[in-house]
C-alpha positions in Angstrom: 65.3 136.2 138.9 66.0 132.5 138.7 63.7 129.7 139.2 63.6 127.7 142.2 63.1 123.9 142.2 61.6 122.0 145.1 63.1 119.1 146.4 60.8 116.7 148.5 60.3 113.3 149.3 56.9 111.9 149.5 55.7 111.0 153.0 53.6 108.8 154.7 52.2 109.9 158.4 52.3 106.4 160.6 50.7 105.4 163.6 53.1 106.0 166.6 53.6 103.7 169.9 56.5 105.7 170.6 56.5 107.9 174.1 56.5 111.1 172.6 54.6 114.0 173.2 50.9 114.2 170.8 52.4 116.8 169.7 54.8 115.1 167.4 53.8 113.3 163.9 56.0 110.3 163.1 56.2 109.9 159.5 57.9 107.5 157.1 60.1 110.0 154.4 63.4 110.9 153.1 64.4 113.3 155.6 68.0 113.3 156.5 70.4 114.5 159.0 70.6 118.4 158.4 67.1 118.8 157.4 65.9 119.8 161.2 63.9 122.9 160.9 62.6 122.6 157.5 58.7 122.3 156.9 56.6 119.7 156.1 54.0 120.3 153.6 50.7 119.0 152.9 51.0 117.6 149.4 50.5 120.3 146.7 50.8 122.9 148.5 52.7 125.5 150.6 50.9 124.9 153.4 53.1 124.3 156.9 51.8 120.9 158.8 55.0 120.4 161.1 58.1 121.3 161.2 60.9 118.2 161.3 62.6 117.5 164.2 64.5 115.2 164.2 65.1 110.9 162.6 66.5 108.4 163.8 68.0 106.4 160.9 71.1 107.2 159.0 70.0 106.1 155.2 67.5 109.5 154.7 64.9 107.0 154.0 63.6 105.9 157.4 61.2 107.0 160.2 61.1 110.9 161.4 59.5 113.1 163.9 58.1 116.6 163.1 56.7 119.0 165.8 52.9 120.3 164.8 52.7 123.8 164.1 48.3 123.2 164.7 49.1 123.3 168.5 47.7 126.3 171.0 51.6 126.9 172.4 53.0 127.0 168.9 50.3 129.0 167.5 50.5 131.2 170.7 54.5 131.4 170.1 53.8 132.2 165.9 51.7 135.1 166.9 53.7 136.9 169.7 56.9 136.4 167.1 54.8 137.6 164.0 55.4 140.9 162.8 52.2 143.1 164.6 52.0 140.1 167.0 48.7 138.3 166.0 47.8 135.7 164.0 44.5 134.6 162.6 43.3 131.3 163.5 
């Protein structure tokens, strides 16, 4: 089996004025177009904080938005689309 490597830039969670939804974290990474979907860990870990959405720069080094996964309606969505439907939480 071969060895996977991780890729990641480090990230910086910022204080948003934007008119977004709570449920969005802006952070301040290397995210690029193409990388919708993927997760955003907490550091060290394999834990899942958000999931990016989307940026709004075209150098992969600006400002981007990732949707919370800690939210009732995406915890609620997690555990009808689990296998066994439920999730403990």
């Amino acid at each position: 089996m071969s060895q996977l490597t991780r890729t990641y830039a480090q990230t910086t969670l910022i204080a948003s004025n934007d008119k977004l939804s709570p449920a969005f974290l802006k952070l301040h990474n290397g995210a690029c177009f193409g990388d919708s979907g993927g997760p955003d860990l907490q550091p060290g870990t394999n834990v899942v904080l958000a999931v990016n959405s989307f940026v709004n720069n075209n150098v992969c080094g600006g400002d981007t938005y990732s949707y919370r996964v800690d939210t009732q309606p995406v915890l609620d969505w997690i555990s009808a689309n689990l296998h066994g439907g439920s999730l403990a939480h």
